[in-house]
Backbone as a chain_set.jsonl record, in Angstrom:
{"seq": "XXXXXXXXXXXXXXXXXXXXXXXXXXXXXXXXXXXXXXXXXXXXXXXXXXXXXXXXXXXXXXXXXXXXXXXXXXXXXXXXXXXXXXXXX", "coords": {"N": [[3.578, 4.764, 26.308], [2.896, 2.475, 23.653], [2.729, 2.565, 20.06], [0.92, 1.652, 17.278], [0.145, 1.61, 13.974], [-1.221, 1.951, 10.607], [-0.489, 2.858, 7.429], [-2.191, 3.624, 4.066], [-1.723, 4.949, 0.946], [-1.652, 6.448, -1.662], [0.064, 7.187, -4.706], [0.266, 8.792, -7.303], [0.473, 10.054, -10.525], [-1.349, 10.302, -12.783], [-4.617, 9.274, -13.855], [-4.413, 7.14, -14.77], [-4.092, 3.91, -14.642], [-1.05, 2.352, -14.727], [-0.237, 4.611, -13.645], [-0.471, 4.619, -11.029], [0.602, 3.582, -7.969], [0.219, 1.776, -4.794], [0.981, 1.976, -1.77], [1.158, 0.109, 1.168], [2.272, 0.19, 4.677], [3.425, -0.515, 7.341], [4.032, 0.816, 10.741], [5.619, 0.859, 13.704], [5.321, 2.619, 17.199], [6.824, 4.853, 15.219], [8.067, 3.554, 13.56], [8.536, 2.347, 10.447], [8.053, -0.937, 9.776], [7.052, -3.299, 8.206], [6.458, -3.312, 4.237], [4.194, -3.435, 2.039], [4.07, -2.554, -1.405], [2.571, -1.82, -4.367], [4.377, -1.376, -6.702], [6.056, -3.6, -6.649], [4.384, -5.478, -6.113], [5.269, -6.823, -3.37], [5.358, -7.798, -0.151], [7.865, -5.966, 1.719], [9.899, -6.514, 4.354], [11.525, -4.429, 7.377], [12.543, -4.276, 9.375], [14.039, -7.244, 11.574], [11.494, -8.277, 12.672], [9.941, -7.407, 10.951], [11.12, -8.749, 8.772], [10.128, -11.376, 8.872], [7.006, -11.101, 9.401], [6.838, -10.136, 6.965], [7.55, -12.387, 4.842], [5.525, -14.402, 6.095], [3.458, -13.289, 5.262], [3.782, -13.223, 2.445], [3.604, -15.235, 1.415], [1.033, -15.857, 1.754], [-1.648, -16.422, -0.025], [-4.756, -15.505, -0.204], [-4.029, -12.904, 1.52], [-2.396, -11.467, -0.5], [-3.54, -11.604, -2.605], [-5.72, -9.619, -1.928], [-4.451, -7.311, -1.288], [-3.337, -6.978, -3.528], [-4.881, -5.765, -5.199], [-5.947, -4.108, -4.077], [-4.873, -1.701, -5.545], [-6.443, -1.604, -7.421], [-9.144, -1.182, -6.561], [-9.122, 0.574, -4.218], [-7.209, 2.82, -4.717], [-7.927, 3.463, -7.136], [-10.831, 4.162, -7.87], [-10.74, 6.703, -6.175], [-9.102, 8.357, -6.931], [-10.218, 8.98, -9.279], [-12.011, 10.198, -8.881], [-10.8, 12.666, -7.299], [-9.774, 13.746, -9.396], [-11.87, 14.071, -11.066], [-13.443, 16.235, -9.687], [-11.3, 18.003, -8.463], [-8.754, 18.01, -9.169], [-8.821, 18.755, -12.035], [-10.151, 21.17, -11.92]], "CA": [[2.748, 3.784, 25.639], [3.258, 1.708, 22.289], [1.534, 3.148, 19.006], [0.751, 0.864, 16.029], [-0.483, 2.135, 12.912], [-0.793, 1.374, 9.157], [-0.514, 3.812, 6.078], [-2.353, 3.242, 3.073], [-0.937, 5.686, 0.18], [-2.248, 6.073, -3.214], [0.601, 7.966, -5.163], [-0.367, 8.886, -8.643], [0.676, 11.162, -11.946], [-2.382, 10.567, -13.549], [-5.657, 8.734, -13.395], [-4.371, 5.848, -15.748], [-3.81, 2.765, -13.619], [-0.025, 2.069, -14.884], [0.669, 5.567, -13.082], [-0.558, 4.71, -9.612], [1.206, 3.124, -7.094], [-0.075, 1.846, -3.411], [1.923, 1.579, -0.303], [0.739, 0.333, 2.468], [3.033, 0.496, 5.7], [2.918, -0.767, 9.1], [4.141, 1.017, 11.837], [5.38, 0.763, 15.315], [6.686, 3.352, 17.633], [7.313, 5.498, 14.633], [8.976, 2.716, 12.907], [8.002, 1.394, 9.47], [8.668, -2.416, 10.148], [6.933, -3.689, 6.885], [5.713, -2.31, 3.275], [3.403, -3.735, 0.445], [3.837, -1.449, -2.489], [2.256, -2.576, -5.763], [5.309, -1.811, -7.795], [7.008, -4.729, -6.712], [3.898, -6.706, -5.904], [5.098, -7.864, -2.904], [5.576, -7.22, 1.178], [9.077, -6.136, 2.436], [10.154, -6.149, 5.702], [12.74, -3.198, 7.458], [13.252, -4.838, 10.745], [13.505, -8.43, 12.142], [10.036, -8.757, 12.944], [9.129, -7.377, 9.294], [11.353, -9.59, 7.95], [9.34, -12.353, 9.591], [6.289, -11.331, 8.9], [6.927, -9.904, 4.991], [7.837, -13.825, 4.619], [4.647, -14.952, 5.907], [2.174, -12.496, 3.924], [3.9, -13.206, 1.074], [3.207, -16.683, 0.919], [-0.267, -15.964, 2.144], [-2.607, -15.887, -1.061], [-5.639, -14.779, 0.46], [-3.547, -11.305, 1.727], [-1.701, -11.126, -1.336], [-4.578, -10.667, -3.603], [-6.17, -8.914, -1.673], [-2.971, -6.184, -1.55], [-2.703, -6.171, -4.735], [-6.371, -5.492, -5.44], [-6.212, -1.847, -3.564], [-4.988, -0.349, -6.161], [-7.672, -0.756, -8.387], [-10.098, -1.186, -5.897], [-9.221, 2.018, -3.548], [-7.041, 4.02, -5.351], [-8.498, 4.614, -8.812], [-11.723, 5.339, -7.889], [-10.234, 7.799, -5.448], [-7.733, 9.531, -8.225], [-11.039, 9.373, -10.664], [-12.586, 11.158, -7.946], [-9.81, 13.534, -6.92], [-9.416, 14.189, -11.482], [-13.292, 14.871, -11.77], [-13.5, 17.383, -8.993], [-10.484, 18.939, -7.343], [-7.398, 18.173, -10.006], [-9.124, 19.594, -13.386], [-10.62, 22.368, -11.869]], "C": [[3.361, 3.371, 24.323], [2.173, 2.181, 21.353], [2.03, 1.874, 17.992], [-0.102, 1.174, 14.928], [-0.282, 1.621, 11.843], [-1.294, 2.747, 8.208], [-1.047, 3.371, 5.016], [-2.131, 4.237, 2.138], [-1.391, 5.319, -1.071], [-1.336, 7.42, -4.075], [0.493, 7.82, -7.117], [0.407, 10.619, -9.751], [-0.022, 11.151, -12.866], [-3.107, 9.701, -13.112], [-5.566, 7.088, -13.522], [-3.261, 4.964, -14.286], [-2.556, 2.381, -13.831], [0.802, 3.518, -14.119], [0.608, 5.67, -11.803], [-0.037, 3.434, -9.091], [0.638, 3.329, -5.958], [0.795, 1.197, -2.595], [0.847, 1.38, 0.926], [1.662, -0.492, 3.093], [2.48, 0.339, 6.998], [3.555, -0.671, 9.767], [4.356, 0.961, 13.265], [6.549, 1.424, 15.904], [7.169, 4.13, 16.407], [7.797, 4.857, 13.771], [8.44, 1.856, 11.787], [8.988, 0.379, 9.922], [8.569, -3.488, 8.934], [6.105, -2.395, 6.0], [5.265, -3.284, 2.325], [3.491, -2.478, -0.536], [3.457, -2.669, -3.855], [3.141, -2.546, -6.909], [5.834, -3.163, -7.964], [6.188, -5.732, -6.233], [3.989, -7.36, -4.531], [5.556, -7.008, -1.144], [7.281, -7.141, 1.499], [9.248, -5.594, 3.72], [11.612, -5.294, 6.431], [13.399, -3.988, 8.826], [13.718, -6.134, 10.709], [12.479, -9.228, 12.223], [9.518, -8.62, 11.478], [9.382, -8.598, 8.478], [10.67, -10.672, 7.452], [7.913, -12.173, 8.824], [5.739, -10.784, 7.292], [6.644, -11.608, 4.547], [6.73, -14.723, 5.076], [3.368, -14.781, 5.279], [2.73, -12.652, 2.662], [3.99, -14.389, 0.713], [1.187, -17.039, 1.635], [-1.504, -15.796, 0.83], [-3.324, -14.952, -1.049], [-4.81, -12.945, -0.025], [-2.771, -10.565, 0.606], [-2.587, -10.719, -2.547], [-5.475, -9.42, -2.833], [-5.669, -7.057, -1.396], [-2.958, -5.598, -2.934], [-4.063, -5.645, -5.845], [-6.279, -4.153, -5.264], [-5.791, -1.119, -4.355], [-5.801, 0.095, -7.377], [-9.029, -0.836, -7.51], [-10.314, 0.179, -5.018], [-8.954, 3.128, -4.108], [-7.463, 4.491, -6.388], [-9.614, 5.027, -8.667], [-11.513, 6.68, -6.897], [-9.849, 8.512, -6.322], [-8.819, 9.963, -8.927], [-12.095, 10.554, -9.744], [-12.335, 12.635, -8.182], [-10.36, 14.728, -8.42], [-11.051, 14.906, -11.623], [-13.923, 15.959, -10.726], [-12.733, 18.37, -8.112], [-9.107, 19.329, -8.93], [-7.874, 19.413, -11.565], [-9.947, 20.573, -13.182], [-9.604, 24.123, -12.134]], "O": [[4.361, 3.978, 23.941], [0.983, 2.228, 21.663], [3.127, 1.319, 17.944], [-1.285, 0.894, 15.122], [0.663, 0.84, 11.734], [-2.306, 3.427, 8.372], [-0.38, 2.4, 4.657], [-2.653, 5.113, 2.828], [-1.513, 4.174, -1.506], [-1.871, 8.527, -4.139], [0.654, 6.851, -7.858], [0.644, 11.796, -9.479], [0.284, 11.793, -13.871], [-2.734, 9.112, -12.097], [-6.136, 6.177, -12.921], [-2.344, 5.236, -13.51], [-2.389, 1.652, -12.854], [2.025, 3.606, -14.001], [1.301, 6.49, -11.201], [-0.201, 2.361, -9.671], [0.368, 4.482, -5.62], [1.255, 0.062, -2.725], [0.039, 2.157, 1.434], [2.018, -1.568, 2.612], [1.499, 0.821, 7.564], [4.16, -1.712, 10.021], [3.394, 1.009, 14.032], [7.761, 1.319, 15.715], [8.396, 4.11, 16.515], [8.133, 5.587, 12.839], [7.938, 0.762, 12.047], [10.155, 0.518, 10.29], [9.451, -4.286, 8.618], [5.543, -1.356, 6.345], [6.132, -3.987, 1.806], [2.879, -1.448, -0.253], [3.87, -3.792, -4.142], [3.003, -3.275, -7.892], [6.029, -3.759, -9.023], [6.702, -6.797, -5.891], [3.185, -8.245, -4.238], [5.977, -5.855, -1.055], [7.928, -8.189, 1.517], [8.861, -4.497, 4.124], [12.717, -5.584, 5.971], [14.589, -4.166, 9.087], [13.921, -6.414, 9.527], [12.397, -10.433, 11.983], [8.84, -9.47, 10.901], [8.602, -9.279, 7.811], [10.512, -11.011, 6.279], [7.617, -12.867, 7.851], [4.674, -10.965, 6.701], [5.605, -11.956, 3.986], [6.769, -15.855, 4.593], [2.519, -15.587, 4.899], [2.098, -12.174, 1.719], [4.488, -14.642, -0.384], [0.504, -18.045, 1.829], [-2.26, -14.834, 0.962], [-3.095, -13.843, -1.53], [-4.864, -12.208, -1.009], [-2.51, -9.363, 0.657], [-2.405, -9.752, -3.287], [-5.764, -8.373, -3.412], [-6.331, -6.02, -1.348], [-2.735, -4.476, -3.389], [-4.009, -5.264, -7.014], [-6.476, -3.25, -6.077], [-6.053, 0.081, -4.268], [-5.942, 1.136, -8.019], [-10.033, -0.418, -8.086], [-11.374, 0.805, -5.034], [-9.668, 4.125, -4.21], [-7.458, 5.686, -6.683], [-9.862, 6.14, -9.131], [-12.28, 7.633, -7.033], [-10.483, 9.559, -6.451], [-8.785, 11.127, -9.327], [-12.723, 11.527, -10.16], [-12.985, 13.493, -8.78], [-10.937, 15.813, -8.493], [-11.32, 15.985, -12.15], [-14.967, 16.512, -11.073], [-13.175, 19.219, -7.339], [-8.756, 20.39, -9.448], [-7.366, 20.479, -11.913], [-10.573, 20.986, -14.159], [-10.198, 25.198, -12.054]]}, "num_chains": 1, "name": "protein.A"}
């Protein structure tokens, strides 16, 4: 069979929003094909097909704010989470 998956990733060194970074990764067959990370703002593609469609999400507004939203939208209250009951214990 064919698997297709996506990663969303909230990598962090503190709570403060200039220290987290989100990846999200899409999958196939084992194979990252594209990546959004919020360092660089923007979708890159590993394959052919990523290439392809990096180049059409990244002229997509819509998906592009909405990308670059997750990381204050998912990950910080996650981290502020994480910080006020698992990390500073």
């Amino acid at each position: 069979g064919f698997i297709h998956y996506i990663l969303n990733r909230c990598l962090f060194n503190s709570s403060d929003l200039k220290d987290i970074e989100n990846i999200y990764s899409y999958y196939y067959n084992k194979e990252e094909f594209l990546r959004f990370s919020s360092s660089s703002g923007k979708f890159v593609g590993y394959t052919e097909i990523g290439v392809k469609t990096a180049e059409l999400a990244n002229n997509d507004p819509d998906q592009m704010s909405r990308r670059r939203a997750e990381k204050e939208t998912i990950c910080k209250p996650n981290i502020d989470n994480d910080y006020s009951t698992i990390l500073t214990k």
